[in-house]
N, C-alpha and C positions, 0 to 999 in steps of 0.2 A: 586439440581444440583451443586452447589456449599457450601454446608453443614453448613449454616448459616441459621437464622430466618431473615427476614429482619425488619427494623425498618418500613419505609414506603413502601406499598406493589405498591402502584399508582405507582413509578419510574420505580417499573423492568416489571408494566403493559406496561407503556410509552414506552419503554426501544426496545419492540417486535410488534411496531406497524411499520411496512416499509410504505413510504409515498404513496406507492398506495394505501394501504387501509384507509387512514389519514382519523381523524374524523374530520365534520364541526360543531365547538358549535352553540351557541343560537347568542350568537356577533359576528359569520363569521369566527373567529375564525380555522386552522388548528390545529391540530392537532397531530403529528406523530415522530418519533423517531431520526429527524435528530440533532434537538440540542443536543439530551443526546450525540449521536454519534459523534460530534461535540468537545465535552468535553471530551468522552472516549479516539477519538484520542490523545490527546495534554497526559491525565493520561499517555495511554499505553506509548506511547515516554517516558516521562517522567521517568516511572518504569522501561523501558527496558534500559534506558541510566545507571541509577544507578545500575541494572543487571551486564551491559557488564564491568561497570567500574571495577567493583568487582570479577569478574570473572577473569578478563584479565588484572592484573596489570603493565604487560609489553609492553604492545600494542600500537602501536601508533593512536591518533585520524580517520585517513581514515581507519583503516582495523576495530576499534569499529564504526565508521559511516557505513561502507556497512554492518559490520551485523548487526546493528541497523536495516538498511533498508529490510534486508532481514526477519527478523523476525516481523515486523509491515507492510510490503507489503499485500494488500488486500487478496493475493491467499494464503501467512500462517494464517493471520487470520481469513478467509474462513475455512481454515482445523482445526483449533482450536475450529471452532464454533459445527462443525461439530462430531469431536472426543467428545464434552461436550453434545452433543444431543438441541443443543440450534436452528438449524436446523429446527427440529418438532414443537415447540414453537413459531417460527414468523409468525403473523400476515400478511398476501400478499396478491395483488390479484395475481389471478393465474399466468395472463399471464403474469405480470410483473416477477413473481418469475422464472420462466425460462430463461425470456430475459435477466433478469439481475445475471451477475455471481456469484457477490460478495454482494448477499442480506444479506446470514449469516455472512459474517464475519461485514459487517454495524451494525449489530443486537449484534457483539460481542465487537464492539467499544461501543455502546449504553448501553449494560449493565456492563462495565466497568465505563461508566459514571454515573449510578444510582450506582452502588455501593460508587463510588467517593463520591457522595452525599449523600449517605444515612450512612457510615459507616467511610468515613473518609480514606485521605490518604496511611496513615499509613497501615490498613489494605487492603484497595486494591495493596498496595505494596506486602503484605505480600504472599496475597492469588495469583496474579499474579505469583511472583517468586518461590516463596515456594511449591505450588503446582500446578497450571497448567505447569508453565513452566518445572517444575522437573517432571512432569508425561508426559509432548507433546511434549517436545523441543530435539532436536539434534543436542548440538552446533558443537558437531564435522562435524555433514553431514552439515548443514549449511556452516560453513567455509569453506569446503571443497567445496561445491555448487556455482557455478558462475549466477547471478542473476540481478546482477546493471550493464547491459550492457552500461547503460547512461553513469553511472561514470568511468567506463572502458575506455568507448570512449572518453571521456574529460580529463580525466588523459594522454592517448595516445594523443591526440593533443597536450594538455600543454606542456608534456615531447618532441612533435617536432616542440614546435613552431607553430602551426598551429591553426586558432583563428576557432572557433565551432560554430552554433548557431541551435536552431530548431524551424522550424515555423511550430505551432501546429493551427488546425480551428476544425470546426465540419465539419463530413463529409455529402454528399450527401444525404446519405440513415438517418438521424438526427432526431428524433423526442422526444418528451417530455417524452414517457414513455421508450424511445428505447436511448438515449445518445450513440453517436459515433466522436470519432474525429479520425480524419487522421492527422500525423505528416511527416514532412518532415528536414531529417537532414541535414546542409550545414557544410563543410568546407572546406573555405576558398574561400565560396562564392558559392561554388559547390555542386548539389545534389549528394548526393554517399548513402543514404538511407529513405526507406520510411517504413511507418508501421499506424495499425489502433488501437483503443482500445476503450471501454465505457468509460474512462477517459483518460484526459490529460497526465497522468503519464503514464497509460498503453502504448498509444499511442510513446509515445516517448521512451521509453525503445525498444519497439516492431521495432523500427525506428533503434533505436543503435544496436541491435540484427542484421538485416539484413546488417549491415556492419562487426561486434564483426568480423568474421573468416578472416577479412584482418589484425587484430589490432598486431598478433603477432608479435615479433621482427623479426622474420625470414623473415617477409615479407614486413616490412616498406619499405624497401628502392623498391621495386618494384611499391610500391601504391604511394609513394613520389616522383618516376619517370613520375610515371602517370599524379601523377594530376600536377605537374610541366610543362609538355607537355603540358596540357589542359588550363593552364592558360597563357604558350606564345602561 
């Protein structure tokens, strides 16, 4: 899959165990692929930052931060996982594999992490940029892709002055194999969006998104009327 022999083969065993199907040892002991994935996140950032930096020598910090983000968001590395056939290879139980979206791309943070481990920085840099991302990646549609609705909408308040917050929980329907939270976004003390997602992130993006089509300039000052109205 990746056209190397590995050194130690237990990692990229480890690597494609999703925690529903997690092993119990003889000591009680779990089992299953969230620490490598743990690790592989912090690598990918890691690799993807010295990418954009290199790429983009003219760019200011926020526009290499949101496509940072855009490119390590669970749902491109879902599709990453997917385009490499790594998809076929994870270890699930069934029903969790359905419910949960982003199994593969967890699977493709995990075996970024045994690679980490087994072969060394360096080379997980290389194979990262050099060839997955030069055979999957679109910086151009990327950039062009609107996707950090969060950071959209916190840059629009900062730029009017208006202070943000989001208060994220688990939602109702919540359970161990099924994770859901509901977010709720304030400003200026005010609800103006709401959203749901299997994670905290999702959740509040999904929050940002249901307001994103007020944020334009065109229409500040109509939403600044508003809520100005609403707070005398």
């Amino acid at each position: 899959m990746f056209g190397f022999v590995p050194h130690n083969i237990e990692l990229y065993k480890l690597a494609l165990i999703h925690k529903s199907a997690s092993l119990i040892l003889d000591n009680g002991q779990t089992v299953n692929n969230e620490r490598l994935e743990f690790l592989g996140d912090a690598v990918i950032e890691s690799v993807t930052s010295d990418y954009l930096f290199i790429e983009f020598p003219g760019r200011d910090e926020g526009f290499l931060t949101q496509l940072r983000a855009k490119i390590v968001s669970r749902q491109s590395l879902n599709g990453l996982a997917v385009r490499l056939g790594l998809d076929k290879e994870v270890i699930s139980n069934s029903g969790a594999s359905i419910i949960q979206k982003h199994i593969h791309g967890d699977a493709f943070e995990a075996m970024m992490g045994a690679i980490y481990l087994d072969q060394g920085y360096e080379f997980v840099n290389r194979l990262l940029i050099n060839d997955i991302y030069e055979r999957y990646l679109n910086l151009d549609e990327l950039t062009a892709s609107e996707t950090d609705y969060k950071s959209r909408l916190i840059e629009w308040c900062q730029k009017h002055r208006r202070s943000i917050a989001f208060r994220t929980e688990h939602d109702k329907g919540y359970a161990a194999n099924h994770p859901l939270f509901y977010a709720t976004v304030l400003v200026d003390g005010i609800e103006v969006g709401h959203g749901s997602g299997e994670s905290k992130k999702e959740a509040e993006q999904q929050a940002a998104y249901s307001v994103a089509e007020y944020m334009s300039d065109e229409q500040c000052a109509s939403v600044l009327d508003r809520m100005d109205r609403l707070i005398d």
